[in-house]
N, C-alpha and C positions, 0 to 999 in steps of 0.2 A: 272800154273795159274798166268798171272801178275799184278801187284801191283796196286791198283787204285793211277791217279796220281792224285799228290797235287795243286791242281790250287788255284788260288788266291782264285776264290769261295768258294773251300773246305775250304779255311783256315779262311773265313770269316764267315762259318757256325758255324765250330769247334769254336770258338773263342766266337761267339755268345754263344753255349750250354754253353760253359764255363762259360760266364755272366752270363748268368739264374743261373746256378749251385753255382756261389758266390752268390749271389743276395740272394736264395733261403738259403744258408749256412746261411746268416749275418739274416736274418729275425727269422728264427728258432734260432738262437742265440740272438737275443734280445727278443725271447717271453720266452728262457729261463732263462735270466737275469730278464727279468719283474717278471714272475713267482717266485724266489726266492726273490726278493724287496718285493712282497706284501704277500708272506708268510710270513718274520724273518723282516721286516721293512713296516708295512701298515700305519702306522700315519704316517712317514718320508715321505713315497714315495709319501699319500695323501696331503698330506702336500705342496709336490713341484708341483704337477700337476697341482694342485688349484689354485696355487697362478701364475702358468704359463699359466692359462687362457684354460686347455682344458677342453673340455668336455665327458659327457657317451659317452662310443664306437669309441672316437675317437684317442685312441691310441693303433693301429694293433689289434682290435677286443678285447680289455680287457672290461667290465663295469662295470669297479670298481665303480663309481659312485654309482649305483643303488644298487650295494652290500653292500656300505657303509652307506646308508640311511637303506636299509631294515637292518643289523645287528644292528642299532641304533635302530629303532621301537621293535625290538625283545628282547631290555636291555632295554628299558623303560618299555615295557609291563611285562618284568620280574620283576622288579624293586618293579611294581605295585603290583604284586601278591605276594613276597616276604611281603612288607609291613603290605597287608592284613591278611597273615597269621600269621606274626609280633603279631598283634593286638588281633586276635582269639587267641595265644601260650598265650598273657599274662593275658587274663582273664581266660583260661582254670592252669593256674600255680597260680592264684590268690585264683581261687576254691581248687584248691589242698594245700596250705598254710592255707586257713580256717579249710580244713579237718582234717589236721593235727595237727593242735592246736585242734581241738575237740576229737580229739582220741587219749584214754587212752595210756600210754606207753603199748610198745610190739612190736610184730612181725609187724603186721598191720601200726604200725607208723612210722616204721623203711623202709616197701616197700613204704610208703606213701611222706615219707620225700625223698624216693631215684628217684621215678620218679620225684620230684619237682625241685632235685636238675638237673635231666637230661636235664628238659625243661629250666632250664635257663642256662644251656650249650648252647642247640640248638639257644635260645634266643641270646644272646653271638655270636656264628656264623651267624644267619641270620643277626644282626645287620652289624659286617665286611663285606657281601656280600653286605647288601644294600648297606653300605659307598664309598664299592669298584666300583658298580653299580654307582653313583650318581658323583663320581668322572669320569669316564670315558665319563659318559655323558655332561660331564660342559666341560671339555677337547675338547671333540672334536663335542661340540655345534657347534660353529663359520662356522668349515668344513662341518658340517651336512648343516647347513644353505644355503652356498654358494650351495652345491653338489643340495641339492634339488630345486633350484632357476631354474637350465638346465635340470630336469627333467618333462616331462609331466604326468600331473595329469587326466585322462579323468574322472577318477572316483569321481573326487572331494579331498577337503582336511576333514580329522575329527580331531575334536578335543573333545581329551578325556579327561571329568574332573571326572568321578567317575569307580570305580569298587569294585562292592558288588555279595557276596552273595545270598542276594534274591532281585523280584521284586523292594520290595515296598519301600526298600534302595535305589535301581536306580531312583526309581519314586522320591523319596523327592528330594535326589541330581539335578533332571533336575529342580522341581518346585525353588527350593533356587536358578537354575541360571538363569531361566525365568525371575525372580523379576529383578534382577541386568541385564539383557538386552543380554541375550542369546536365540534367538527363535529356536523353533521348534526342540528342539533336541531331541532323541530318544535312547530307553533303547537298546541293543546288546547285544545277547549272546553269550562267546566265551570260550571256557576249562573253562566249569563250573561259569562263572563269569559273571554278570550281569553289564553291561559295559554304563553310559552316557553318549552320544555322539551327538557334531550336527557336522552338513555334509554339510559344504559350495564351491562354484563353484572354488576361488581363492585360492591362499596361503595370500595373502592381508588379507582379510576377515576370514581367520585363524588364523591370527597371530594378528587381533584384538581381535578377541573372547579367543584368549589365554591370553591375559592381563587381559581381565574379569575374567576368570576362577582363573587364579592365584591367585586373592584378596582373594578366598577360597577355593581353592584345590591346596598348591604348588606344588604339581608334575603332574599336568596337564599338556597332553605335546599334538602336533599336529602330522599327518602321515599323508599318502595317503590312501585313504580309501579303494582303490581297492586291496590293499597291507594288510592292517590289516584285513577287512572281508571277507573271498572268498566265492563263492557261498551262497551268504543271501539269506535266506527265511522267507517268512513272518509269525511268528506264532499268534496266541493271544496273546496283547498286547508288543510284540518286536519282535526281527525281530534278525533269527540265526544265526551266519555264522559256516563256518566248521572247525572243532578243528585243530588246529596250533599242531605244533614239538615241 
């Protein structure tokens, strides 16, 4: 059998795959450099890209952008309900210190006094999670800011200034922002939590409504609405979306 011979072609082919084959080496080696950046370095790495002007998707298929915003709406909304429940743990330990000043010594006063003391442990740590929540968010505000400016919004922008419990708690929060010049907002249901919100076309006209808000809800914050409600349905008197992770 003899040897196929080497012609300049061959060797210009061979040479060619070659390239593909580096080419293809150095790309997979930078996704897995990126990869390890935004696992053990995500503020650093967001940090540089930002400030280097790119945008979602535009660095070899990453969208960290859009992950950095959505993981931001997901600690503010935490944030939120930590708060709330904040608020319920300390009138439910308020009840339980009257109780116990009302009952006799004994057995009774003694389980009585030991859940009270439990819930302001719990109290204690949820406060650290808010702090640790509330810093994170002030932190990497600025970047949130810029990252959401290059993303599109078809759904609208929301801005949320209440989360309760029941209706008629949503209901007063919208009527107190009616007065001071927030139209047409609307109560949302979302993991058990009755959520006010209005729903405007801009981040412009978000980011006014959130100056409003703030004069009385400071942890009022703005999202993309398509991102925070998915599948809304309309019920009597608000309007569901589907329970979030």
């Amino acid at each position: 059998m003899s040897n196929e011979t080497d012609t300049p072609k061959s060797r210009i082919e061979r040479n060619i795959a070659i390239g593909k084959d580096l080419i293809s080496l150095l790309r997979d080696s930078s996704l897995f450099g990126l990869a390890l950046l935004l696992l053990f370095f995500p503020k650093t790495l967001n940090t540089v890209l930002t400030s280097a002007g790119f945008d979602e998707g535009s660095i070899v298929g990453f969208k960290w952008k859009a992950r950095l915003v959505e993981t931001d709406d997901a600690l503010k909304s935490a944030k939120t309900t930590i708060e709330t429940l904040q608020a319920q743990l300390i009138q439910a330990n308020d009840a339980l210190a009257n109780v116990a000043a009302a009952v006799p010594s004994g057995d009774l006063k003694q389980k009585t006094q030991l859940v009270e003391k439990a819930g302001r442990n719990v109290l204690a740590a949820a406060e650290g999670a808010t702090d640790a929540a509330r810093s994170t968010i002030a932190a990497n505000a600025n970047l949130v800011e810029r990252a959401q400016m290059t993303i599109p919004s078809p759904g609208g922008w929301a801005v949320i200034f209440g989360s309760d419990k029941s209706r008629q708690a949503a209901q007063d929060e919208i009527a107190r922002a009616a007065k001071i010049g927030i139209r047409d907002a609307r109560i949302y249901l979302r993991n058990g939590y009755f959520a006010s919100i209005a729903v405007v076309p801009t981040r412009e006209e978000a980011a006014e409504y959130l100056l409003i808000a703030k004069t009385f809800r400071s942890d009022a914050y703005t999202t993309r609405f398509t991102t925070w409600c998915i599948s809304p349905t309309q019920r009597d008197g608000y309007i569901e979306c589907a329970p979030t992770k």
